[in-house]
N, C-alpha and C positions, 0 to 999 in steps of 0.2 A: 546387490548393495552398491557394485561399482555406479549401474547407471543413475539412482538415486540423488548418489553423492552428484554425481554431473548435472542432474535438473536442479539440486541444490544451489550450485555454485553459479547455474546459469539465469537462476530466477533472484540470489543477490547480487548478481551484477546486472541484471536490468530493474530490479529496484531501485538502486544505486545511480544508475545513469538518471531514472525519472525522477529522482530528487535533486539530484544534479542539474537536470534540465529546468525543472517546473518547481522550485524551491519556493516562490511566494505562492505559486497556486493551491500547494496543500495547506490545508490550516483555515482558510479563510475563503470557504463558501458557503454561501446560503442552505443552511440545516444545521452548522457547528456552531455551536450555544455557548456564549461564555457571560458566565454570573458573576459580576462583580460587586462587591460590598464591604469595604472600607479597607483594610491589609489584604483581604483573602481574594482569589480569584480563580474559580473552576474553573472548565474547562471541557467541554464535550465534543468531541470532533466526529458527530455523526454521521454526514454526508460523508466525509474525507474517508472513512472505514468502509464505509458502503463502495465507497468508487476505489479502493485500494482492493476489496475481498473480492468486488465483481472482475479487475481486473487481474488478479491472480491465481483465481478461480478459470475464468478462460487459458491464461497461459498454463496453468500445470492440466488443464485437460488437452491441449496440442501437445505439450510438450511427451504427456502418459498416450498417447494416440500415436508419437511419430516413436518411440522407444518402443510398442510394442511387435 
């Protein structure tokens, strides 16, 4: 449980710093869909999930690789 808790804490604090770092780059790439039509405004951040799952996805399998 301990070391969990530690890949926990170490994967929001480098989420943290990449928003920190790259704060206009998420949001606003080519595949994130925003529909606008008169008050209302969606909003689909498809790319941005894709490039956030593939990169967290990588680090929690180093991170489960170097803990075991």
């Amino acid at each position: 449980m301990g070391r969990l808790l530690i890949l926990a804490g170490i994967l929001l604090i480098i989420t943290g710093i990449l928003f920190q770092v790259f704060p206009k780059f998420l949001g606003k790439l080519p595949g994130d869909v925003m529909y606008s039509k008169g008050n209302m405004t969606v909003y689909f951040p498809f790319m941005t999930m894709l490039i956030i799952s593939i990169i967290l996805t990588l680090l929690v399998n180093v991170f489960l690789r170097f803990f075991k």
